[in-house]
C-alpha positions as CSV (number, residue, x, y, z in Angstrom):
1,X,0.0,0.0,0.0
2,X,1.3,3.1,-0.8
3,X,2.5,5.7,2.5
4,X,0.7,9.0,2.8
5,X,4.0,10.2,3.4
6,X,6.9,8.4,1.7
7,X,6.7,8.9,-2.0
8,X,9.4,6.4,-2.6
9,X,13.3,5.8,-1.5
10,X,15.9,3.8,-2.7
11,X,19.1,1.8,-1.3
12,X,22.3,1.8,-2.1
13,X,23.5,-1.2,-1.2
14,X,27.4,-1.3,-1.3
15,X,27.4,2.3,0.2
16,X,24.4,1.8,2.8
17,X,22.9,5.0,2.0
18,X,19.2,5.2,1.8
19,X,17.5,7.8,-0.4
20,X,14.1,8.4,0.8
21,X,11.6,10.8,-1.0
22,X,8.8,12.3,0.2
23,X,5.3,13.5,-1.0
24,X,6.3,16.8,-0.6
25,X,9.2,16.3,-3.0
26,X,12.2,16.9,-0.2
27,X,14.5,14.1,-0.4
28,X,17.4,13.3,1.9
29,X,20.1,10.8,1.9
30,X,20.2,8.4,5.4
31,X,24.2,7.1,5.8
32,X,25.2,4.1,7.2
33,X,21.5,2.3,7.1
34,X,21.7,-1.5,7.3
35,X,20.0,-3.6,4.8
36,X,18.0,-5.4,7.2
37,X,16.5,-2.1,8.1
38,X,16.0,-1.3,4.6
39,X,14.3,-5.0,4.0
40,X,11.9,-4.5,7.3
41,X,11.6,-1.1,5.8
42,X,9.8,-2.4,2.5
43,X,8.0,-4.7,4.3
44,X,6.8,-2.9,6.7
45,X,2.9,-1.3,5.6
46,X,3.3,1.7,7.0
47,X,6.4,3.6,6.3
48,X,5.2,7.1,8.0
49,X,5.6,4.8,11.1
50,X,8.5,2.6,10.4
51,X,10.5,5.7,9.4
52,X,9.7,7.8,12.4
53,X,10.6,4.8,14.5
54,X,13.3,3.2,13.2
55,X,14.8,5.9,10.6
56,X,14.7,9.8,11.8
57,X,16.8,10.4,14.3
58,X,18.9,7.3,14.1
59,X,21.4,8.2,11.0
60,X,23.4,10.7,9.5
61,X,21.5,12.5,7.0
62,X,21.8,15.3,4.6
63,X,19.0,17.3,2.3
64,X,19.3,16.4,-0.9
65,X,18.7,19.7,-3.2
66,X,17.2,20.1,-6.7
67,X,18.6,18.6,-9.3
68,X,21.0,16.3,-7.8
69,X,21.2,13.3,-9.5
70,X,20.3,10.9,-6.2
71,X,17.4,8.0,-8.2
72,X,14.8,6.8,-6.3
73,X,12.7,3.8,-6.7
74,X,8.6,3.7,-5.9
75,X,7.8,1.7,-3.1
C-alpha cells in the first residue's frame, strides 16, 4: 500500500545510504543504514511509522537539493 507520506526511496547497497523521497518532494540521503533495516523497511505497511521509529533520528543525514542526480525507486 502506498505511504501517505513516503513517496518512494531507494538503497544503495554497497554504500548503505538510503535515499528516501517524500510526498512533498524533499528528499534526503540516510548514511550508514543497514540492509536489514532497509528490508523490514519495505516490508513494513506503514512507512510514515517505520521511518519515524526506526529511521529519523537514528542516522546521519543530509537534504538532498534540486537537481541532484540521487534516483529513487517507488515503493
Amino acid at each position: 500500500m502506498p505511504s501517505t507520506v513516503i513517496k518512494r526511496f531507494d538503497y544503495d547497497e554497497d554504500n548503505r545510504v538510503l535515499v528516501i523521497e517524500f510526498v512533498t518532494g524533499t528528499r534526503y540521503r540516510y548514511f550508514e543504514v543497514d540492509k536489514a533495516v532497509v528490508e523490514a523497511f519495505r516490508r513494513f505497511r506503514e512507512k510514515g511509522i517505520f521511518y519515524n521509529q526506526q529511521i529519523k533520528g537514528k542516522y546521519a543525514f543530509e537534504k538532498i537539493l534540486p537537481g541532484d542526480a540521487a534516483g529513487s525507486a517507488v515503493i
